[in-house]
C-alpha positions in Angstrom: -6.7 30.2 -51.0 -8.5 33.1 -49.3 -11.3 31.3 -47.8 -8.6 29.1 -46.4 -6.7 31.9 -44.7 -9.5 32.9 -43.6 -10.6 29.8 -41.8 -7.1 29.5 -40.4 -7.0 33.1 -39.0 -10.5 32.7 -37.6 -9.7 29.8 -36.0 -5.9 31.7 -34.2 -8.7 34.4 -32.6 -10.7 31.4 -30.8 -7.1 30.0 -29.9 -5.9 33.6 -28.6 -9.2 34.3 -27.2 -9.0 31.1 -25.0 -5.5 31.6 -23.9 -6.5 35.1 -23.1 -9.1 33.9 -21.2 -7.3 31.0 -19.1 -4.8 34.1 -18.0 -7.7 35.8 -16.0 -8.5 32.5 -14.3 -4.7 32.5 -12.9 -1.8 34.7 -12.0 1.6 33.7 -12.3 4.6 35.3 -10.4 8.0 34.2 -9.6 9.2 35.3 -6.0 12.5 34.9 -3.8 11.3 33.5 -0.5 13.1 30.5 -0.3 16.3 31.2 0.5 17.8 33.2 -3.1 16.0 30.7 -5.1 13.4 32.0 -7.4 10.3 29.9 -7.3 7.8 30.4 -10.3 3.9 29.9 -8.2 0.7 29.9 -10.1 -2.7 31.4 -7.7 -5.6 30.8 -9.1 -8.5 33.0 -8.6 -11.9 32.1 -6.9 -10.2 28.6 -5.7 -8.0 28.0 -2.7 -5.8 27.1 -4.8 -2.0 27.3 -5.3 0.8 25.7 -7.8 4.5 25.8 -7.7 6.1 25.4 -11.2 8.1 22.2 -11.7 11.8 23.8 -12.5 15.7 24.3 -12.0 14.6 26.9 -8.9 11.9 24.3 -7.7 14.3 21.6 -8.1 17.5 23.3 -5.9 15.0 24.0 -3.2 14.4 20.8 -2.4 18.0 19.6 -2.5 18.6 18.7 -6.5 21.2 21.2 -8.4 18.9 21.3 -11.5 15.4 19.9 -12.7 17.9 17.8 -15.0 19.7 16.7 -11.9 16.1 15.8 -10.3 15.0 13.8 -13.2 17.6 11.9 -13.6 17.4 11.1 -10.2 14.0 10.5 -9.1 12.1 11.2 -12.9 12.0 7.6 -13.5 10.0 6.6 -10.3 7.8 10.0 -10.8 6.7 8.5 -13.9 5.8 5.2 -12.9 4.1 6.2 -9.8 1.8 8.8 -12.1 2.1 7.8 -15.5 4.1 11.3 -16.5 6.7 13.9 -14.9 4.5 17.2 -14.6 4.9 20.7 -15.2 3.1 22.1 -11.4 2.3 20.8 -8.2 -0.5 21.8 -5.8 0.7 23.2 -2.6 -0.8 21.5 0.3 -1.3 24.3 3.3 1.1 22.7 5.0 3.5 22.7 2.9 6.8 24.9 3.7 7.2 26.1 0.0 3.1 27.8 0.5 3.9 31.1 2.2 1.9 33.0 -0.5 -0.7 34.7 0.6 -4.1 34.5 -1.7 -5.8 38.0 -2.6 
């Protein structure tokens, strides 16, 4: 039973050490520039790359009152057209949502 524990505790540091890892390849904030809607982005560092979190705030600023609201409204095609509804998007530069300046 002890060498079991062990194994299993062992195995929760790799887990924690990876997830503590993936946190200094990204930084996630939520911010209040569109309109009063807080939108939940995710930089990531050394890419040009940025993310805007799936949600109830990403979901009102583009016209649907709730990520429930959205996926019952458009969740259907979503998941036809790309096989699952997703968590982020990548914000193109163009984008009106990517005002987010990379540091």
């Amino acid at each position: 039973m002890k060498n079991r524990n062990k194994k299993i505790i062992k195995k929760l540091r790799v887990v924690i050490k990876i997830i503590r890892g993936n946190e200094k390849k990204y930084k996630i904030f939520v911010d209040n520039i569109f309109g009063n809607i807080p939108l939940t982005y995710k930089i990531w560092k050394n890419k040009n790359l940025k993310e805007l979190k799936i949600d109830d705030g990403f979901a009102r600023a583009i016209g649907f009152n709730s990520l429930e609201d959205m996926k019952n409204k458009v969740g259907e095609s979503v998941i036809k057209s790309i096989g699952y509804f997703p968590e982020w998007t990548i914000l193109e530069e163009t984008d009106p949502l990517n005002n987010i300046v990379l540091n």
